[in-house]
SEPARO-302476 format. One record per residue (C-alpha): residue number from 0; residue in three letters; x negated, y negated, z negated. Coordinates in steps of 0.05 Angstrom, whole numbers, plus 32768, in hexadecimal, padded with zeros to 4 digits. Layout:
BEGIN
<NUM,'ALA',<X,Y,Z>>,
...
//
This chain:
BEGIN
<0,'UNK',<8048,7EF2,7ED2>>,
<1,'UNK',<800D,7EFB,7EA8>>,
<2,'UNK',<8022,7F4A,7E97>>,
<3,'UNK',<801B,7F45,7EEA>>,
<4,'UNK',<7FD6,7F31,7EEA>>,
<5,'UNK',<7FC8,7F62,7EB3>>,
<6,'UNK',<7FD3,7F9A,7ECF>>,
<7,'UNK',<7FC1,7F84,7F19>>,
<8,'UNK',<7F7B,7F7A,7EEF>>,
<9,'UNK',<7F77,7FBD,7ECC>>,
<10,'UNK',<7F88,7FDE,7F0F>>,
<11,'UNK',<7F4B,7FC5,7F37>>,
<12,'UNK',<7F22,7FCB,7EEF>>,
<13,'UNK',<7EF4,8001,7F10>>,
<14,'UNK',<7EE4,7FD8,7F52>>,
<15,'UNK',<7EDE,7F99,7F34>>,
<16,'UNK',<7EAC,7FB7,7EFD>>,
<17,'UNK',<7E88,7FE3,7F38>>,
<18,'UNK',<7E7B,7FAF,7F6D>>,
<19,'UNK',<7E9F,7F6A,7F66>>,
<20,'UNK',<7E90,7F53,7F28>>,
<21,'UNK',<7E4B,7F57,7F48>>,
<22,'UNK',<7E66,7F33,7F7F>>,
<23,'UNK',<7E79,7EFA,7F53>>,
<24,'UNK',<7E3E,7EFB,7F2E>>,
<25,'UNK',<7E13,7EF8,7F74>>,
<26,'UNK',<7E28,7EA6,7F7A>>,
<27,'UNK',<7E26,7E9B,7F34>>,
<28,'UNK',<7DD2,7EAB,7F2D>>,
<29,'UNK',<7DB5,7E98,7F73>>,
<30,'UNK',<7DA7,7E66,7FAA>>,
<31,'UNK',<7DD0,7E79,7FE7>>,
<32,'UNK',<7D94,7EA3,8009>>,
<33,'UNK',<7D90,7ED7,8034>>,
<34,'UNK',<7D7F,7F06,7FF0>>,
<35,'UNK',<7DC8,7EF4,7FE0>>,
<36,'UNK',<7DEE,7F08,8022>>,
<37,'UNK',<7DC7,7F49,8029>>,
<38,'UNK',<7DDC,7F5E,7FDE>>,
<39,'UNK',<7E21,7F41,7FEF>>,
<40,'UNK',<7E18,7F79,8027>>,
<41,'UNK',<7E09,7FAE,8006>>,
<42,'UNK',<7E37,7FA3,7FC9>>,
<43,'UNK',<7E71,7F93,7FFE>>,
<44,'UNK',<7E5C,7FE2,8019>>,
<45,'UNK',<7E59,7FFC,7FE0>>,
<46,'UNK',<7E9D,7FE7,7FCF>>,
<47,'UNK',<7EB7,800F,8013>>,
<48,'UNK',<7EC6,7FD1,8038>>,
<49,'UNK',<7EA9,7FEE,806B>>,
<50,'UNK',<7E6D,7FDB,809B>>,
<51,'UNK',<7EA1,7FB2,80D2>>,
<52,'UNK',<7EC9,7F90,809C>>,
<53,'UNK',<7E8E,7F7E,806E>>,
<54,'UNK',<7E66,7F5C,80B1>>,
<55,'UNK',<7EA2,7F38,80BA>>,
<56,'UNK',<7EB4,7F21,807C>>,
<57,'UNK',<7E6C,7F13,806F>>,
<58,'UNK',<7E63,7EF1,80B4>>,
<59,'UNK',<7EA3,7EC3,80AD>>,
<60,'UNK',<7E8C,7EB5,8067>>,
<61,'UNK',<7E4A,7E95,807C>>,
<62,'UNK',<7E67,7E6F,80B6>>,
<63,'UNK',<7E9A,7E44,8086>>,
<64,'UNK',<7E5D,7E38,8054>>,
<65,'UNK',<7E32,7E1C,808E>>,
<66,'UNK',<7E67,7DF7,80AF>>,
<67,'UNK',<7E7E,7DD9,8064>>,
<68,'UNK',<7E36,7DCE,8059>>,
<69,'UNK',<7E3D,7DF3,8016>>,
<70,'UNK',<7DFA,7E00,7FF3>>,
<71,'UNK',<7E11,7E1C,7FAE>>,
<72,'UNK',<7E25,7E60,7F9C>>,
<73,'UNK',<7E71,7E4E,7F76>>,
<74,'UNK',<7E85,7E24,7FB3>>,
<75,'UNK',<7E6E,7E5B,7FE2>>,
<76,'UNK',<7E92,7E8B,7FB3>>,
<77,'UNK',<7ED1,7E70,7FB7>>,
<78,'UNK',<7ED6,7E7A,800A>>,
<79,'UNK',<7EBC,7EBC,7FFA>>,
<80,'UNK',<7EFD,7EC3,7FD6>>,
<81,'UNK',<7F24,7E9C,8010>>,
<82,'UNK',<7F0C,7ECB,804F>>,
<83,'UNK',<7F13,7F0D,8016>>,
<84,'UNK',<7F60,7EF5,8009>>,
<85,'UNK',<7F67,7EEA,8052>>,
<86,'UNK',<7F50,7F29,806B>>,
<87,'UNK',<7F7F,7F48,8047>>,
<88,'UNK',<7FBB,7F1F,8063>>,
<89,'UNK',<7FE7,7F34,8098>>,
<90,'UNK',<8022,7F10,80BB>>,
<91,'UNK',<8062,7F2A,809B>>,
<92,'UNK',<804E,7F46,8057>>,
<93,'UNK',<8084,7F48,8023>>,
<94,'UNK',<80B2,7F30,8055>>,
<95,'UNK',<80B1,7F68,8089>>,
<96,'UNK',<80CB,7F93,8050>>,
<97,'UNK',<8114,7F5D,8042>>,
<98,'UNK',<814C,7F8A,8022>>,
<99,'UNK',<818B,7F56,801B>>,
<100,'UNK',<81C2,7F6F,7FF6>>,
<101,'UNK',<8208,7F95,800D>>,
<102,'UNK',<81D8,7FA7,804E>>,
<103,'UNK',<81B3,7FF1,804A>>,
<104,'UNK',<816A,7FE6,8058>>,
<105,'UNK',<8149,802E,8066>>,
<106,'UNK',<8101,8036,8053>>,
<107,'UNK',<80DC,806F,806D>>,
<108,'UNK',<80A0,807F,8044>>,
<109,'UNK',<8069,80B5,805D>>,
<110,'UNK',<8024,80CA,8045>>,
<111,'UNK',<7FFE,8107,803A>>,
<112,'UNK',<7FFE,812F,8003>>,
<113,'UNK',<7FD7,8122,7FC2>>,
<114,'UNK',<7FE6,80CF,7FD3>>,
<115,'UNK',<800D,80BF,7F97>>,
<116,'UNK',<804B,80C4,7FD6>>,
<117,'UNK',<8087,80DB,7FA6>>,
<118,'UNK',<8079,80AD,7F67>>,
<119,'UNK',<8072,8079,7F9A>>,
<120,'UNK',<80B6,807D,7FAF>>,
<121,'UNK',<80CE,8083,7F66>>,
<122,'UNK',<80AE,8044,7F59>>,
<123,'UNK',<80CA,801D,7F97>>,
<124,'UNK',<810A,8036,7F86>>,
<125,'UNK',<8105,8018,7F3A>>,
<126,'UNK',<80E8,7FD5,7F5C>>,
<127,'UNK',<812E,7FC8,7F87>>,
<128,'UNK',<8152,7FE5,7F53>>,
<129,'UNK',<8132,7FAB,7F1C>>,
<130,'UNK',<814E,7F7C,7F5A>>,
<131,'UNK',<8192,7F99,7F51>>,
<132,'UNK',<8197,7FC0,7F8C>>,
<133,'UNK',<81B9,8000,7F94>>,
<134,'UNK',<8181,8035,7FA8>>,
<135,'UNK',<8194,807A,7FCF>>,
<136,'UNK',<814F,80B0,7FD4>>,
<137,'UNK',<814B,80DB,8005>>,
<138,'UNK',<8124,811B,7FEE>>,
<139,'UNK',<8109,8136,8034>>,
<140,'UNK',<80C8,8150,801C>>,
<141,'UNK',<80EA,819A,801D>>,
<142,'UNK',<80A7,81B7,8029>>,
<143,'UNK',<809E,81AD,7FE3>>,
<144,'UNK',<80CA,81BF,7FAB>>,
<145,'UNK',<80A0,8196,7F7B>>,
<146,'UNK',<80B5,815B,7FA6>>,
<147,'UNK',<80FB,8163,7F9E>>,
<148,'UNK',<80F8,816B,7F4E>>,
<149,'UNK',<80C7,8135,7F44>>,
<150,'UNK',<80FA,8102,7F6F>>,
<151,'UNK',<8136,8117,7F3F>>,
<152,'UNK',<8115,810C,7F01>>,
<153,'UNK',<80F2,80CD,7F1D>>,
<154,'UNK',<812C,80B2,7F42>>,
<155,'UNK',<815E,80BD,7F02>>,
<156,'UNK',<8129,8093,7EDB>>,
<157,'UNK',<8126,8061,7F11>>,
<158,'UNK',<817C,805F,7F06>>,
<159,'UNK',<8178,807A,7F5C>>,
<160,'UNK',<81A8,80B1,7F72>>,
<161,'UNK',<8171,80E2,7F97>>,
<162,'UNK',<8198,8113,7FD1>>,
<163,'UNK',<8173,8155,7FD8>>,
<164,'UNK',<8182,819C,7FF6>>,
<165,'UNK',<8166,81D5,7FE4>>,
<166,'UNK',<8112,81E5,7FFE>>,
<167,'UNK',<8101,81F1,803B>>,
<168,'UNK',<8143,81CD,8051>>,
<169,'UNK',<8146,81AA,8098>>,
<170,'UNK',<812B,8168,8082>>,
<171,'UNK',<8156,813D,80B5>>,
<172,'UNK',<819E,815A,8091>>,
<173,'UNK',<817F,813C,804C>>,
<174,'UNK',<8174,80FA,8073>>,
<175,'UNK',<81B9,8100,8093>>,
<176,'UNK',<81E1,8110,8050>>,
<177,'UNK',<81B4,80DA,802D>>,
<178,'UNK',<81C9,80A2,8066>>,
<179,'UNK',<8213,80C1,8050>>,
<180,'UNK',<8208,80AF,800D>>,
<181,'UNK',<81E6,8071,8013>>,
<182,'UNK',<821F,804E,803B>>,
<183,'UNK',<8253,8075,800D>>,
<184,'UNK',<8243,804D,7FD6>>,
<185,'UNK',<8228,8017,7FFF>>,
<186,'UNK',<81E6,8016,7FE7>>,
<187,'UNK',<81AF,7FE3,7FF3>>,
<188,'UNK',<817B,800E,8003>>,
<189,'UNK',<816D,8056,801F>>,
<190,'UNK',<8123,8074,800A>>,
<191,'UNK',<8113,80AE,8033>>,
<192,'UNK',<80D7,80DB,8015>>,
<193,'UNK',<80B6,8109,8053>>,
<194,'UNK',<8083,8142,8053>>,
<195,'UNK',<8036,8134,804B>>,
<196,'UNK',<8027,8171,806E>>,
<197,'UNK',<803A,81A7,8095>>,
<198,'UNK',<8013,81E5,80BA>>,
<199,'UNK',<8004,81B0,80F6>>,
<200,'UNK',<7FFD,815F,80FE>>,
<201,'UNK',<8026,8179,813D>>,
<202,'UNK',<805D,818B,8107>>,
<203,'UNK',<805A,815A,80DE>>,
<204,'UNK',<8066,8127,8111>>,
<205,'UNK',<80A0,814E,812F>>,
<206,'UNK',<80BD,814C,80EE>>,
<207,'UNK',<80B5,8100,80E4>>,
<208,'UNK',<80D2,80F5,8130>>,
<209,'UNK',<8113,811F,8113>>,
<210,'UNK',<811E,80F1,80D9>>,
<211,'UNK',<8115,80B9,810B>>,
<212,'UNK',<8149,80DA,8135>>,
<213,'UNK',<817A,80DB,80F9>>,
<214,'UNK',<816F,8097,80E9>>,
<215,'UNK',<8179,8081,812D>>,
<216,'UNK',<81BD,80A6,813D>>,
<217,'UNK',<81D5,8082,80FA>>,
<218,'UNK',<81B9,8043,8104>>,
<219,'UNK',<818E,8028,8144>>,
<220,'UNK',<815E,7FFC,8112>>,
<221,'UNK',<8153,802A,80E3>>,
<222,'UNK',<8121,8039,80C6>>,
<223,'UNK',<8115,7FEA,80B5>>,
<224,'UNK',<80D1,7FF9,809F>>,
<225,'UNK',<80A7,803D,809B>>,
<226,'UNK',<806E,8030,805F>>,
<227,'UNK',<802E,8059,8060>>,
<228,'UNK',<801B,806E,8019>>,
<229,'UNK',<7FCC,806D,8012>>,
<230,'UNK',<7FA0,8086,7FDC>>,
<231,'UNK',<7F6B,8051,7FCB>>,
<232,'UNK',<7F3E,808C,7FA9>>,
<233,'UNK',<7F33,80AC,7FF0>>,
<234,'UNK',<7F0B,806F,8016>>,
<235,'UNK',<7F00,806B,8053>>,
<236,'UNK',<7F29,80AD,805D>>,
<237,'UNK',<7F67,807D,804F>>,
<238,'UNK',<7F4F,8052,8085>>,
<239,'UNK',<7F4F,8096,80B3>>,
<240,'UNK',<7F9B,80A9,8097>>,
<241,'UNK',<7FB8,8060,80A5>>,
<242,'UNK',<7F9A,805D,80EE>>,
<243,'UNK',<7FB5,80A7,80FB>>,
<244,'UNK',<7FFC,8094,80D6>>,
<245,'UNK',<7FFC,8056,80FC>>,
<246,'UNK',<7FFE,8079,8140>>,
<247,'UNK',<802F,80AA,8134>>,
<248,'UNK',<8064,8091,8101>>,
<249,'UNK',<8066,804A,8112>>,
<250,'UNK',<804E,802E,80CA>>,
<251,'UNK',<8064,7FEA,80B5>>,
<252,'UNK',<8046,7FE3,8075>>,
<253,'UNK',<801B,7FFD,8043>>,
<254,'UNK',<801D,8010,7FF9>>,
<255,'UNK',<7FD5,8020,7FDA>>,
<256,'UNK',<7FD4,804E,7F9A>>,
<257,'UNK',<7F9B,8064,7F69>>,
<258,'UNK',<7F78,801E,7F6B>>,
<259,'UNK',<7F75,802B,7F1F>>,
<260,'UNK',<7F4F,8071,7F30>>,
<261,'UNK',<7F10,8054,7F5B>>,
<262,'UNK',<7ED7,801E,7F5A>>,
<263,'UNK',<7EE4,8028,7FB4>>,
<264,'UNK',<7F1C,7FF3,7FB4>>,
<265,'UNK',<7F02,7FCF,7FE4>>,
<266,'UNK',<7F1D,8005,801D>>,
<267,'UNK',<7F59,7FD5,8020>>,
<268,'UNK',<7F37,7FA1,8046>>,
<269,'UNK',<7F1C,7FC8,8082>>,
<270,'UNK',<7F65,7FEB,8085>>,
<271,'UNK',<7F8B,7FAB,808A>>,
<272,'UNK',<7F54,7F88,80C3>>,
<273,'UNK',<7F4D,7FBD,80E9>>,
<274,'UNK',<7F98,7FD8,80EE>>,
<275,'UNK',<7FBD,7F95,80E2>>,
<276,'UNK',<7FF1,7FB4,80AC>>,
<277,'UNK',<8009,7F90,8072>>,
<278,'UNK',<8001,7FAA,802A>>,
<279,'UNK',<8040,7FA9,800F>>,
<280,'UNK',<803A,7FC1,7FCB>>,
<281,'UNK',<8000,7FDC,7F9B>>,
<282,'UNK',<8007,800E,7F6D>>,
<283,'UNK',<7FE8,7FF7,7F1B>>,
<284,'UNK',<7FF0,8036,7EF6>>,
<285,'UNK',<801B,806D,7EEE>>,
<286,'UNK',<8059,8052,7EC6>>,
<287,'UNK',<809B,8042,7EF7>>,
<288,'UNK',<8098,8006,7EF1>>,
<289,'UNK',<804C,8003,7F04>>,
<290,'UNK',<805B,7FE6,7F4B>>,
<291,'UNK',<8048,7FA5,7F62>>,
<292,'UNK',<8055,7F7F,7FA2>>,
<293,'UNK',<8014,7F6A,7FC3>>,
<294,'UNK',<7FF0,7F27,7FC1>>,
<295,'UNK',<7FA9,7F1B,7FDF>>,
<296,'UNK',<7F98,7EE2,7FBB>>,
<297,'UNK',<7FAD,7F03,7F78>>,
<298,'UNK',<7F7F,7F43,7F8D>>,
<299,'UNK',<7F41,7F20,7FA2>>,
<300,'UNK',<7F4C,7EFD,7F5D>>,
<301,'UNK',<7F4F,7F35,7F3C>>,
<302,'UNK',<7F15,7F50,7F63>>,
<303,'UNK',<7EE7,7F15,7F4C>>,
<304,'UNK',<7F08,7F0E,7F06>>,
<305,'UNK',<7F3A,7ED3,7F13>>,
<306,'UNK',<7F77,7EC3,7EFE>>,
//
């Protein structure tokens, strides 16, 4: 557990050392005056939070400390921490991604390029492998031969067989003969990489719909959950991605990479209030095994130097 917090810790290093240390420190110095919510403001901003999210959060925050007639900064902290951790809590979570055993889950996982999409999926596959379940990739990204090779040697270290065709291969026959081979050796859980880009959104969504199609003809639930891969590096862009993403491939969940590469963490919060989807998982560095399943109150620690 406390290997957990470690590295949840070194991934938000550069945030918390940017912005919310600051944060911290802001109830730790002052009286709670209207100096202190305007910094809070700015730091909250500065953080990418975004102008919406930070009102609110700032907003909410104020009401609780009037209505608990709070007049010190580490009271008023701690529901700082309580509407923070509760911003960043959907209905569902961890449990809208449930992958029983002897029963194939399929997990479609999508993203544009650059994201962190295909070590993603390694890593996912190592974390239901480490839960001793049988894990089947799906190498559909045959835009990109890279793709395919980086999912063989990944999946072979993440002990997951990875089905691929050659590039440039229909991706919906790779989904097809990967469903084949996930219910030949009755595996717990089919992975299905798809492209980050093609010469058109128009394409890329047509392609998506296909692999859809596939699933569907195999199995009328499938996919049981489509998870959006988001780079926390790009801001408020990742905000943009997950509301386009959203629309057109029906995204479930959400699994945010690079927190370790940027002091603009604080793009999750406006992502999950504004589109209502879970994080599901975070990414902490770039071993396999760097992977860990998401908890707000353990990331607003984290954020504020907690544990």
């Amino acid at each position: 557990m406390f290997d957990r917090f470690r590295r949840l810790g070194q991934s938000v290093r550069r945030t918390r050392e940017a912005v919310f240390g600051q944060v911290a420190d802001l109830f730790d110095r002052r009286q709670l005056d209207e100096g202190l919510w305007d910094e809070l403001e700015e730091l909250l901003i500065r953080a990418d939070v975004g102008v919406p999210t930070t009102e609110y959060i700032i907003s909410e925050t104020r009401e609780r400390v009037r209505r608990e007639r709070i007049k010190e900064g580490g009271p008023a902290r701690e529901v700082l921490k309580s509407v923070l951790a509760e911003t960043l809590q959907v209905d569902g979570g961890m449990a809208g991604l449930n992958v029983p055993p002897g029963q194939l889950t399929t997990i479609l996982v999508v993203g544009v390029n650059g994201v962190g999409k295909t070590t993603t999926i390694a890593k996912l596959a190592n974390y239901f492998v480490q839960q001793r379940r049988q894990v089947v990739i799906a190498a559909a990204d045959t835009f990109r031969a890279a793709a395919i090779d980086q999912l063989k040697i990944w999946g072979d270290r993440a002990g997951a067989m990875v089905i691929s065709h050659q590039p440039g291969s229909d991706p919906g026959a790779v989904v097809f003969d990967a469903w084949q081979a996930a219910q030949a050796r009755r595996a717990d859980v089919l992975i299905v990489d798809t492209a980050g880009r093609l010469h058109t959104k128009f394409n890329l969504m047509e392609e998506l719909r296909k692999i859809y199609r596939v699933l569907a003809k195999q199995e009328a639930t499938a996919p049981q959950a489509t998870l959006l891969v988001l780079d926390a590096t790009t801001g408020q862009n990742a905000l943009s991605q997950a509301r386009e993403f959203q629309k057109s491939a029906g995204v479930t969940g959400l699994v945010v990479t690079k927190l370790d590469g940027t002091a603009k963490g604080g793009c999750v919060f406006p992502i999950v209030r504004e589109l209502k989807l879970p994080i599901l998982f975070i990414g902490t560095g770039e071993q396999i095994d760097d992977l860990e399943p998401f908890d707000p109150n353990a990331f607003v620690g984290a954020l504020l130097q907690e544990r």
